[in-house]
C-alpha positions in Angstrom: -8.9 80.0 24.1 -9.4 83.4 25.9 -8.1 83.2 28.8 -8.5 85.9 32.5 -6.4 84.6 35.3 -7.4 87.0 38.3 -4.4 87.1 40.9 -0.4 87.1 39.3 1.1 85.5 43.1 2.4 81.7 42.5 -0.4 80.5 41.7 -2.0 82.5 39.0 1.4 83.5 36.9 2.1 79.5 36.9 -1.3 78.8 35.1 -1.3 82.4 33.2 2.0 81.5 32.3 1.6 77.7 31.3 -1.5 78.2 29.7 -0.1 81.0 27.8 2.4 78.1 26.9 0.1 76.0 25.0 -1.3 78.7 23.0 -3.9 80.2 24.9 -4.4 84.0 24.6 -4.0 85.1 28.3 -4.6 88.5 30.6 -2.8 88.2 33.7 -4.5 90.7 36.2 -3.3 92.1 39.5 -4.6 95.1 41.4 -1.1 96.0 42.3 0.5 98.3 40.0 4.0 97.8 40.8 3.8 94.2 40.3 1.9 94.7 36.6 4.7 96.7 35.7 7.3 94.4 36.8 5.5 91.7 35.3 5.1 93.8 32.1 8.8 94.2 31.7 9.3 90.4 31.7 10.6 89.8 35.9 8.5 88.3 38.2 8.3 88.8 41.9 8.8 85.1 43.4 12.1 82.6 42.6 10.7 79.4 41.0 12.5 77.6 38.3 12.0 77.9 34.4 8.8 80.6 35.4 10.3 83.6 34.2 11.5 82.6 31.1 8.0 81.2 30.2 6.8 84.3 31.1 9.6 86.3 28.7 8.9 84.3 26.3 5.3 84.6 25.9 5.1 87.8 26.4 7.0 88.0 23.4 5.0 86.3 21.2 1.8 88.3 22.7 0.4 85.5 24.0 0.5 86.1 27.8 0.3 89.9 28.8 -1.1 92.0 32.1 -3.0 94.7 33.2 -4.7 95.9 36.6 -7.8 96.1 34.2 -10.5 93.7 35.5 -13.2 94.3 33.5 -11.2 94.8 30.6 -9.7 91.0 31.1 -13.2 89.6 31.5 -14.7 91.2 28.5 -12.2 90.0 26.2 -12.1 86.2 28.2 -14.2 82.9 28.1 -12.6 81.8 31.0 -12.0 83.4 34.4 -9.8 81.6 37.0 -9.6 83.3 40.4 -6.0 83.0 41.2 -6.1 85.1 44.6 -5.2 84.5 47.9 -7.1 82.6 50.8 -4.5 83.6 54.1 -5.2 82.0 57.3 -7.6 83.8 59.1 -7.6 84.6 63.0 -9.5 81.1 63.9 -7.2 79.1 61.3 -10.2 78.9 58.3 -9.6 80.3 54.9 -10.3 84.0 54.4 -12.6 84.4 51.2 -12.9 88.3 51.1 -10.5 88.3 48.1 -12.1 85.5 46.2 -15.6 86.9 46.9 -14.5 90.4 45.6 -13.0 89.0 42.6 -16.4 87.3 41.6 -18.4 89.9 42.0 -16.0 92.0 40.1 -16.3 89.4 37.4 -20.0 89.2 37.6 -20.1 93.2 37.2 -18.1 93.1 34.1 -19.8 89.9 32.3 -21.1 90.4 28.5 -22.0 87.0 28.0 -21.2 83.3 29.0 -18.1 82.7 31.1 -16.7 80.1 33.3 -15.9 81.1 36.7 -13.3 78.9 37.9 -11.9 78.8 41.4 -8.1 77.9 40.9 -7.3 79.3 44.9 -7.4 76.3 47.5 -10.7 77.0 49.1 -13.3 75.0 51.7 -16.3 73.3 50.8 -19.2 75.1 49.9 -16.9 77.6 48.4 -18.0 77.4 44.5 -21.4 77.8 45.9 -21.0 80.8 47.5 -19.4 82.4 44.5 -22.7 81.2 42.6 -24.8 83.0 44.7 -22.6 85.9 44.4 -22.4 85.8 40.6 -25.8 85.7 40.4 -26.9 88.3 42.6 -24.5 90.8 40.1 -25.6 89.5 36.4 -28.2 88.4 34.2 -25.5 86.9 31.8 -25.3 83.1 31.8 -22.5 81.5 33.5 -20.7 78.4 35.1 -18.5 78.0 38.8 -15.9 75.3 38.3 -13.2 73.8 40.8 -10.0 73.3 39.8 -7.7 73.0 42.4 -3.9 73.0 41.7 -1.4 70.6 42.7 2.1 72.5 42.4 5.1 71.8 44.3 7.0 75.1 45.0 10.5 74.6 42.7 8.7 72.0 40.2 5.7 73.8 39.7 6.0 74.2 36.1 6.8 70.6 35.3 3.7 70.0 37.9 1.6 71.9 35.3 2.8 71.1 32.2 3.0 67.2 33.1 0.1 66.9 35.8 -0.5 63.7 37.7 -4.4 64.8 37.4 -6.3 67.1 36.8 -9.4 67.9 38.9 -12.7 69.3 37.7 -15.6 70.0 40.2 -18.4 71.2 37.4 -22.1 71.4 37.9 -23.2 71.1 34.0 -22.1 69.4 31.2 -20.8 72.7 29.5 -18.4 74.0 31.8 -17.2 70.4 32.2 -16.6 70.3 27.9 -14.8 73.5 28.2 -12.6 72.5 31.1 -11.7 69.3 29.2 -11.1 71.3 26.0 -8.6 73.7 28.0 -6.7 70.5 29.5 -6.8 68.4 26.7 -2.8 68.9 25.7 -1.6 68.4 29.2 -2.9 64.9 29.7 -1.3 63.4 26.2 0.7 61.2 28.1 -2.6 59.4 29.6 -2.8 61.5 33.2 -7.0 61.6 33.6 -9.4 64.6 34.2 -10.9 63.8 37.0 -14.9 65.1 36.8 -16.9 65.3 40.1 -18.8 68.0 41.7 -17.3 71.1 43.1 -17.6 69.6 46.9 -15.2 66.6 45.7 -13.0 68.8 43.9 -12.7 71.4 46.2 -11.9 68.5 49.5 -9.3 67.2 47.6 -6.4 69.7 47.7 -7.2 69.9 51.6 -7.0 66.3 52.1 -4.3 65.8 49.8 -2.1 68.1 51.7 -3.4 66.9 55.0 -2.4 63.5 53.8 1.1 64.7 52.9 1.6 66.6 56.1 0.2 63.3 57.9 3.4 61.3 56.4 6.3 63.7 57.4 4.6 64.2 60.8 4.8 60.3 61.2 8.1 60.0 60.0 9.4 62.5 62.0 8.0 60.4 65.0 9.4 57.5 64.2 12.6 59.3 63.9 12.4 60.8 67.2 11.3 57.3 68.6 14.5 55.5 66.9 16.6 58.4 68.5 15.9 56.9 71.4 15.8 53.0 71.0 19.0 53.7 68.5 17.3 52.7 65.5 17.9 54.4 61.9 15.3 56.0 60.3 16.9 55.7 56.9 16.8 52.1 57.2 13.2 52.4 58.5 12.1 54.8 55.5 13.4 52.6 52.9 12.0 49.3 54.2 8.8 51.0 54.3 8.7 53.0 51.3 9.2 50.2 49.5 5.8 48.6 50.7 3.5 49.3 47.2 1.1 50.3 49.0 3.0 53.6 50.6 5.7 54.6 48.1 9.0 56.4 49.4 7.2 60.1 48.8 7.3 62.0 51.5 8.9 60.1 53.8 12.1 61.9 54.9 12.5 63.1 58.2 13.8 66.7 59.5 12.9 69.6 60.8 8.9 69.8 59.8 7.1 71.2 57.2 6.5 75.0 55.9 5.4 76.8 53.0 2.1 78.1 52.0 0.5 74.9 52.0 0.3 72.7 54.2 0.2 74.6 57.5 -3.0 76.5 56.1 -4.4 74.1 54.7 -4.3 71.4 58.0 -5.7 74.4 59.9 -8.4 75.3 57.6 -9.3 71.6 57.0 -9.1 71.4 60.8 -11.5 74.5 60.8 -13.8 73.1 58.5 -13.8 69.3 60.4 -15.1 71.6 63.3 -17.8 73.7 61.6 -19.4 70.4 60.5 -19.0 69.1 64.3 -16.6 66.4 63.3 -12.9 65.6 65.7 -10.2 65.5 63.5 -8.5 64.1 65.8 -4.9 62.7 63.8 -4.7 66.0 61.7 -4.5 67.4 65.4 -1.8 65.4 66.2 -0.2 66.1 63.0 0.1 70.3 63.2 0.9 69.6 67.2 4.1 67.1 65.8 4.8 69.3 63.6 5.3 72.4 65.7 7.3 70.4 68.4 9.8 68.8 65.6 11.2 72.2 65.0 11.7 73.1 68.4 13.0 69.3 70.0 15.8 70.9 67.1 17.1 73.7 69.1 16.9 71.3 72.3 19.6 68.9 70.8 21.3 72.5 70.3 21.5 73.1 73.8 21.8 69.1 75.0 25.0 69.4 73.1 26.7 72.7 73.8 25.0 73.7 76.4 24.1 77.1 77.3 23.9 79.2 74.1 24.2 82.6 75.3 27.0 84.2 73.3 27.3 81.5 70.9 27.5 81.9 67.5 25.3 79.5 65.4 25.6 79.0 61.5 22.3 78.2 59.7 22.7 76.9 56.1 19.2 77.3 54.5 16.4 79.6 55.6 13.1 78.7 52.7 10.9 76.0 53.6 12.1 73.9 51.1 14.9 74.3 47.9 14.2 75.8 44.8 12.2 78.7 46.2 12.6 81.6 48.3 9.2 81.1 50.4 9.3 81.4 54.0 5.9 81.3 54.9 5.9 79.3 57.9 9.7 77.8 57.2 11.0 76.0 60.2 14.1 78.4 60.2 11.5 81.4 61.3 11.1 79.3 64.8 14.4 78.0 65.4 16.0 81.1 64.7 13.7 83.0 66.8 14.7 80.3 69.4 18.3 80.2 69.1 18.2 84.5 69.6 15.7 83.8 72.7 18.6 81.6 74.4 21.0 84.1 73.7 22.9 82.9 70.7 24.2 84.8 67.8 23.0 83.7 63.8 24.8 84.2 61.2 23.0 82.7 58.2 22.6 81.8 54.8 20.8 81.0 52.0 20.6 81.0 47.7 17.2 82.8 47.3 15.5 83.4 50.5 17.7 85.9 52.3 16.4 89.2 50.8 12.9 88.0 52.5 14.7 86.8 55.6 16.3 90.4 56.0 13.1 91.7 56.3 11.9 89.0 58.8 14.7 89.3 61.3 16.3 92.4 60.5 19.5 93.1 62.2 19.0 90.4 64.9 20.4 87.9 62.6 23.1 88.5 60.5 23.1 87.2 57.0 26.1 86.5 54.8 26.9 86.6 50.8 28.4 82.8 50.7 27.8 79.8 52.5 31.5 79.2 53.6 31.1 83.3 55.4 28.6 82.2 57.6 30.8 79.3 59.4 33.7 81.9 60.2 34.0 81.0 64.4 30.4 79.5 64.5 29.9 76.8 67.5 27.8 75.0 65.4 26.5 75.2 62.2 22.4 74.1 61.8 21.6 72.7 58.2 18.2 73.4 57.5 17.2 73.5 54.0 18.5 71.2 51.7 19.9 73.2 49.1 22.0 71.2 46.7 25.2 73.4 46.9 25.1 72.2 51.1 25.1 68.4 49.9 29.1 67.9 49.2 31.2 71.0 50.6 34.7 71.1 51.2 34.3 69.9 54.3 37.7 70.5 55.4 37.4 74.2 54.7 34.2 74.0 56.9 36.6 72.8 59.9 38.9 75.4 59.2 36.4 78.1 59.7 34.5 77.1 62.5 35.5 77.1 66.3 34.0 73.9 66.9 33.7 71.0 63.9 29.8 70.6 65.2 27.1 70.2 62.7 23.3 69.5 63.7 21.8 68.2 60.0 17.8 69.0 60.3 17.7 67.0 56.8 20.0 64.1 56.5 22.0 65.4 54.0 25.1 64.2 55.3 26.2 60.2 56.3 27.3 59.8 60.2 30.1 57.7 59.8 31.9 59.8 57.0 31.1 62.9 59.4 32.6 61.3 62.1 35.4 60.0 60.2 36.2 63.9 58.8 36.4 64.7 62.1 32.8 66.6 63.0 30.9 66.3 66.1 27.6 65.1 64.0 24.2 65.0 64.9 20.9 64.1 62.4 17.6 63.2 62.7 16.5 59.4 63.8 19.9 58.2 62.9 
């Protein structure tokens, strides 16, 4: 198939890139130059595992190229996604400037049938709007499709390539044939294609997300609750996980969640639950548990050591999660900010995400080439993303290197009795 796929961010050069994959002929288009060209050469701008060698690779067998071309793309496809971004706007709902400016691009540059099809996570009544907008721009017959994605950041490829589902909001019966057509070799190993309208479709990334936010918000309550009735909340979580009927996903307590996902999308469903006069009430309580888990963080911090003024604090792990360098909304953004507001000194680390963090925090934090560099005369050292290379260390190098043998684990990498029994002042969440 011929394939447009407006927007080259994480979205839009996973599908580009995936589709390209399966055979597809695929234009990849981006407004910014800079970007096209690095994209062009075969390196793409964001860390996410396997992604740029798929790219390489089809761009070497001229299956996946890009250009800041629009028209040119949609001339030459069938299929159109709209791959751009939606960022939070001022009152927390989705900001659709992009997307609409995409479509009527698209509609502008139509000679004949296409399928529109809104891959960025957008509110209801969104596939509507880019109808009207369509319409008002072209004569040429067309469809609107929803296809929301489901990709983790660090698996998104597999995500892809393997789906659990895949979601298709279509309003007639030949967008829906093409859509099936398109996902056919991705659901050989029986995952369905789920058809509904675009109103389904396009609710069910928000309340999938909200739903996943909902479970680490929880958790993180009950960890903070066995905290104080000296429960363990890895005994809890597996007892409950177990349970059929809620599965052990998502269930891990820490630090809260980040990313690009979940905190937008919570607000923007939150947004939308108010500009159809409904109380959201627990998604409320979800964001507010959220923001205080990273926070009550730094307070075991200073419960501990006491004033932090002058002290120097490792942090192991600065991305939201591992196998990415995205820190859009990464706890490590607060409790950094935090631990410099009480007067401590950072010194931190990650794999991926420091050349983003540099930029963040500047020379207020002060970031170092290896894990092991950060801990040199640190008071503490604050695991925050679970990176692989943090789960077995040489723990008594670690000791060696810090002033103090005090480590606050924000994801429960580590067991408390071995801790102890190395010697380390040890503290983790709901244990």
């Amino acid at each position: 198939m011929k394939i447009a796929v407006v927007g080259s961010g994480y979205v839009g050069l996973v599908v580009g890139a995936c589709l390209a994959e399966n055979g597809n002929d695929v234009i990849g288009v981006d407004k910014a130059e800079a970007k096209v060209r690095m994209l062009q050469r075969g390196r793409i701008p964001i860390y996410e595992p396997g992604l740029e060698e798929l790219v390489r690779r089809n761009r070497s067998e001229k299956r996946l190229t890009f250009t800041t071309d629009l028209a040119r793309a949609v001339r030459a496809s069938q299929i159109i996604f709209i791959a751009v971004g939606t960022p939070q706007g001022e009152d927390g709902s989705a900001d659709l400037q992009h997307v609409m400016q995409v479509a009527r691009d698209v509609a502008r540059a139509m000679n004949g049938y296409k399928v529109i099809v809104d891959k960025s996570t957008v509110p209801v009544g969104t596939a509507a709007k880019v109808r009207e907008v369509i319409r008002r721009e072209t004569t040429h017959p067309f469809s609107v499709v929803s296809n929301p994605e489901f990709l983790k950041q660090g698996a998104a490829v597999e995500d892809f390539m393997k789906p659990d589902r895949v979601v298709v909001g279509a309003e007639d019966e030949r967008a829906a044939g093409i859509m099936q057509e398109l996902y056919a070799p991705f659901i050989r190993t029986g995952a369905p294609i789920m058809l509904m309208d675009c109103a389904s479709a396009e609710l069910c990334k928000y309340a999938a997300n909200a739903l996943l936010a909902n479970r680490i918000s929880f958790m993180n309550e009950i960890a903070n609750l066995c905290e104080l009735c000296g429960a363990d909340v890895n005994q809890v979580r597996k007892a409950v996980g177990s349970d059929r009927r809620i599965g052990p996903s998502f269930l891990f307590p820490g630090v809260g969640y980040g990313g690009s996902c979940f905190p937008k999308d919570v607000k923007a469903l939150l947004k939308f639950a108010s500009q159809e006069g409904y109380d959201f009430a627990i998604l409320k309580a979800v964001e507010a548990v959220n923001e205080a888990q990273k926070k009550r963080f730094v307070t075991k911090m200073t419960a501990r050591l006491g004033s932090l003024k002058g002290k120097t604090i490792a942090i192991w792990g600065l991305s939201f999660k591992p196998k990415t360098d995205d820190m859009r909304e990464a706890p490590a953004i607060v409790i950094i900010e935090r631990l410099l507001q009480l007067g401590a000194k950072v010194r931190a680390y990650d794999p991926e995400a420091m050349p983003i963090a540099k930029k963040l925090f500047g020379s207020r934090v002060t970031f170092t080439a290896k894990g092991y560099e950060a801990l040199k005369g640190a008071d503490a050292l604050a695991v925050v993303t679970e990176w692989n290379e943090f789960r077995e260390p040489d723990f008594a190098k670690m000791r060696k290197l810090m002033k103090a043998p005090v480590v606050f684990d924000g994801r429960n990498i580590y067991e408390p009795a071995q801790m102890r029994a190395l010697g380390f002042t040890y503290f983790s969440i709901g244990r």
